[in-house]
Structures are given as structure tokens and as C-alpha cells.
C-alpha positions, 0 to 999 in steps of 0.5 A: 542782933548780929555783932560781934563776940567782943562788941557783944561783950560791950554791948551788954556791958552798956545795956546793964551800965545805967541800973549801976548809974542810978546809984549816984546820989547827985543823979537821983537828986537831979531825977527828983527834981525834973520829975517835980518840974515835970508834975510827976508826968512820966512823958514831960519827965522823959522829955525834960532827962532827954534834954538834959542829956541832949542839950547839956552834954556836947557830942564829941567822940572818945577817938576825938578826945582820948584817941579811942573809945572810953567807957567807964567800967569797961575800957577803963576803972570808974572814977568816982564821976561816972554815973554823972561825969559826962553831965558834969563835964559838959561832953562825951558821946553817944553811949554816955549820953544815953546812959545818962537819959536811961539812968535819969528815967529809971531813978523815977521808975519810968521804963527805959532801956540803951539801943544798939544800931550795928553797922552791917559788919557787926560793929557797934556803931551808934547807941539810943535809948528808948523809953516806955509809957503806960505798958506801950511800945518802946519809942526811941530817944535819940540823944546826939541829935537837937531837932530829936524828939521823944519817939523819933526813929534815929534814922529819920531825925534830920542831922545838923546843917553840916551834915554831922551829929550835934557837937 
């Protein structure tokens, strides 16, 4: 990975961000109770937080609803949401979405971890996640996207009809 020395300092802030997540007590409590509905299957598990974070956080980009990139604890003080805020406010981007998916696998001790796509110039332009299952290979999870699906590669899951990522 070739980014950039202030996108780099981001990036590890965003790759560590879901171990201080999953401290939220109302994120573990929402982890426990997938992880039951999922009969305790770390793949079902996986599919279940990839939905929560998917289909019940809307993607809407900081610039469009700030004016520039937003990310608790790093562009701006924690408020007492953010291990959740996303999922409680119903919308956010990218890196929310896939910190939330993170935080809700590693609450079960299901291996995951955050994803970077830079975008040539050594930008940060897009965030994943990836999940592990039995010591296997990481498979992306792709959180922006409704037709993704655990272990689809970013690059190839169709976008919406219009051409955008999910909103």
C-alpha cells in the first residue's frame, strides 16, 4: 500500500478504530443477539452483521452531509454514539459501515479486519471489511453495495441501477 503519509495516519486510525467499537455495550448486546439467531454459525453470523451494516445504515458521503470527511475520533471528539452512531442514526459511509460490521464480528470472536482501496494517487478512496472463517482466507465484505454478498471482490459486485453505490 502506497498512500499517502496523512491518508496513512487514517488509515491506521481506521484499521484500529472497530477493537475500541466493540467496547459499546449496546454493540455487543446486538453482536449477542445475531450471533443466536445466526445458531452461533460464524458464516450465518457474518452474513447477518453484513446486513445490519449494509441495509440499515444508508450510504451517504461526509462531504454530502458535513461538507467534509467525518470520522469519530479522528476529525472530530467521540461523542458518546460512535461505536453505534451510524447504526442509530440510520446513515454514514463507507468506513462506518464497515467499522460497524467489524465491531459486530469481533464482539463474537469472529475474525475481521477494515479493507483500504487507494486510488492510484495514494489516496484513500473507498473502505471494506473482510471476515476469516476456520483459519481460511480473508473474503472481502463489501458494506456500500445491496447485490454484495460475503466474499465478493468489491470490484466486481454490480452497482446500483443508476450507476451509484447504494444510498
Amino acid at each position: 500500500m502506497s498512500l499517502q503519509p496523512s491518508e496513512m495516519r487514517k488509515w491506521r486510525f481506521l484499521a484500529a478504530a472497530p477493537y475500541l467499537d466493540v467496547q459499546d455495550v449496546r454493540l455487543r448486546r446486538l453482536a449477542a443477539s445475531l450471533w443466536e439467531v445466526a445458531q452461533r454459525d460464524p458464516e450465518r453470523f457474518a452474513n447477518l452483521a453484513q446486513c445490519v451494516a449494509r441495509d440499515n445504515v444508508r450510504f451517504v458521503r461526509d462531504t454530502a452531509r458535513v461538507g467534509e470527511e467525518d470520522i469519530a475520533g479522528y476529525t472530530r471528539t467521540p461523542g458518546r454514539l460512535d461505536a453505534v452512531e451510524a447504526l442509530v442514526r440510520g446513515w454514514d459511509d463507507c468506513d462506518a459501515k464497515a467499522r460497524l460490521f467489524v465491531a459486530l464480528c469481533l464482539a463474537q470472536r469472529v475474525p475481521a479486519k477494515m479493507m483500504p482501496l487507494e486510488n492510484g494517487a495514494g489516496m484513500l478512496q473507498h473502505v471494506y471489511a473482510a471476515v476469516r472463517f476456520g483459519g481460511g482466507n480473508w473474503l472481502p465484505v463489501e458494506l456500500t453495495l445491496r447485490r454484495a454478498r460475503v466474499g465478493d471482490d468489491p470490484y466486481a459486485v454490480p452497482k446500483e441501477a443508476d450507476g451509484q453505490w447504494l444510498r
